[in-house]
N, C-alpha and C positions, 0 to 999 in steps of 0.2 A: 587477821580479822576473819570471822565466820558470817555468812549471809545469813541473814533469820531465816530463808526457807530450809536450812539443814538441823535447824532447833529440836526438831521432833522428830529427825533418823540418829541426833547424835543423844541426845538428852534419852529417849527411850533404851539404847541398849547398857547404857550409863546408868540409869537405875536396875535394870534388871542382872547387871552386874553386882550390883549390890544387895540386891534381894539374894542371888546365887551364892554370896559368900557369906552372907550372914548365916543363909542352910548350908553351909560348909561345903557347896557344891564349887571349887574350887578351880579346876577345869571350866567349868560351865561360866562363871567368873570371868577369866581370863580371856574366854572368845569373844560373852558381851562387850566385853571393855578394848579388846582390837575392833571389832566390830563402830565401837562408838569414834574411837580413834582414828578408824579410817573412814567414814563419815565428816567427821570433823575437818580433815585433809582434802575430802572432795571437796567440801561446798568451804572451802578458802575464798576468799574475796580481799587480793593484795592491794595496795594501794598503786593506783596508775597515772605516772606524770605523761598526757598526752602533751604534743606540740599542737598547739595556739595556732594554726596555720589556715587558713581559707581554702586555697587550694589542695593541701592535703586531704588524704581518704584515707584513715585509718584502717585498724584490724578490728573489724567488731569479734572474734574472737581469739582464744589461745589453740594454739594445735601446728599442724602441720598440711602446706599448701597440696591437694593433690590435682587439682583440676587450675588452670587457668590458659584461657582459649577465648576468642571473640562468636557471640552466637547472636542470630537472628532471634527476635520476642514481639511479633511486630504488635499480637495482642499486648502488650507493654507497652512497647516503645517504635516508633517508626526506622528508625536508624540501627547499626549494630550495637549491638554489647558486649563489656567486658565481664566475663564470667570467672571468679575466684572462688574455687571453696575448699573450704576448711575441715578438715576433720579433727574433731577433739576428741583426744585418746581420755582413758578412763582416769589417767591422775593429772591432766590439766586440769585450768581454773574455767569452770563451768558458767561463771559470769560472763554473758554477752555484751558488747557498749556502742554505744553510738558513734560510727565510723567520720563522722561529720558534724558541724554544728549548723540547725536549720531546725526546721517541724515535720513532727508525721502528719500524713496523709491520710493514709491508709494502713489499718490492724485486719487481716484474715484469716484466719483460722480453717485449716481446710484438713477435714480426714482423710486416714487412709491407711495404708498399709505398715508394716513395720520389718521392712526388709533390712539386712548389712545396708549402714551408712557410708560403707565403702566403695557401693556399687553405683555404677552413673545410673545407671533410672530409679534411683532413691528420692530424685531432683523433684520428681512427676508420680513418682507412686506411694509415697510415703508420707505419715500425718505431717501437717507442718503449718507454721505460720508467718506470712508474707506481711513484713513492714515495707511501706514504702516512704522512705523523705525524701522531704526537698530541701538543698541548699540555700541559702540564704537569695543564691543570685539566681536560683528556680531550675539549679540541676537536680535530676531525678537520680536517688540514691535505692535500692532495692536490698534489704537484708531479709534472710531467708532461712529461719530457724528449722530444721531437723530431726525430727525422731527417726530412733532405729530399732533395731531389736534389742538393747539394752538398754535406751534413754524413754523411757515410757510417758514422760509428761514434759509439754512444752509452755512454758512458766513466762507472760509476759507483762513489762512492769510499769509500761505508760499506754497512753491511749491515744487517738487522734486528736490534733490540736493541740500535743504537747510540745511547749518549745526546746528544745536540748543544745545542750553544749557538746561537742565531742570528747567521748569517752565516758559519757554518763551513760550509767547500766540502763539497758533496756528491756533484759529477760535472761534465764537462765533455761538449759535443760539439762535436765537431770540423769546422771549414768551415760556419759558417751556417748556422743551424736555428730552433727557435720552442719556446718553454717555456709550459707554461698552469698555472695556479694556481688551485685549486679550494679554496673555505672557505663552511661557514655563512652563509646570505645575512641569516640571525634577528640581530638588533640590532649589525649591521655597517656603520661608518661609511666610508666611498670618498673618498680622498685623489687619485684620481690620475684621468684621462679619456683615452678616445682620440688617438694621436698625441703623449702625451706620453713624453720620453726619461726612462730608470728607469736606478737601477747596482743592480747585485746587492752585498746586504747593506746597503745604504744609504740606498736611497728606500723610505718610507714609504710603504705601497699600502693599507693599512685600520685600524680601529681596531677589535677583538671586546672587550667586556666582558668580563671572567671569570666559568664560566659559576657559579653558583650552586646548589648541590645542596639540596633538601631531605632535611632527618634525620627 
């Protein structure tokens, strides 16, 4: 399956491939049409069976873990945080998904720079846009889309007040970026370690008990 935002990088070099052979420009041909091909292959959007789970935190994205560590956010949050992020290489699936089933809160949209998404103060200096949910039992979930110096546009696909299920798409970025995941570090089980490869909607990355209110 192809996500409609790739309609107009794969469909454009697609026809100018054919305009190219018709002028017998043949070579010229051949490039559009790897061009539209590999287009096509980025903006893939495979089907994803997440697990049904309450307690579970999915992968909102595909890639590879390179940070995860507990950090202080008290502008966020009073307590610590577990801090997970992802870097998505240029031929993962660039669909991002809802780590959780619950509502957004909070969409932000914040500029800035377009440094390597490789680098840790990418977190703070780099455009990007901050989803915040909440889980159903009123846990605060933080995902945190990334531009870098190749992923030029951050593409996002609901709004505040929308209700989701876990693993329904919630934005995509385009050419290689890094997604970070922020949740509750208080009685949080870690499924996953540095270096390890994740798909969004699908790998398990924590376990939160549901939180228990007193009456």
């Amino acid at each position: 399956m192809i996500h409609p935002e790739g309609k107009p990088f794969i469909l454009t070099p697609l026809v100018l491939s054919g305009l190219s052979y018709l002028f017998r420009k043949r070579h010229l041909a051949l490039g559009f049409l790897a061009c539209s091909l590999a287009n096509a292959f980025f903006f893939r959007n495979p089907r994803r069976e997440p697990l049904y789970r309450s307690d579970f935190l999915v992968s909102p994205a595909d890639g590879k873990i390179i940070c995860c560590q507990i950090e202080k956010r008290p502008d966020w949050y009073p307590h610590p945080l577990y801090r997970i992020g992802i870097f998505m290489r240029l031929w993962d699936v660039h669909v991002n998904r809802s780590p959780i089933t619950g509502k957004l809160l909070k969409r932000i949209h914040l500029s800035g720079e377009k440094r390597p998404v490789f680098y840790e103060e990418a977190l703070d200096k780099n455009e990007k846009m901050i989803h915040l949910f909440e889980r159903e039992d009123g846990l605060p979930v933080w995902v945190i889309q990334i531009a870098g110096l190749v992923a030029r546009r951050i593409k996002s696909f609901i709004l505040p007040g929308d209700d989701l299920v876990v693993g329904d798409p919630i934005g995509i970025i385009k050419f290689s970026s890094r997604v970070e995941l922020f949740f509750p570090a208080q009685n949080a089980e870690l499924f996953v370690k540095i270096g390890q490869k994740v798909f969004a909607g699908e790998t398990v990355l924590a376990r939160i008990p549901p939180i228990v209110t007193s009456e």
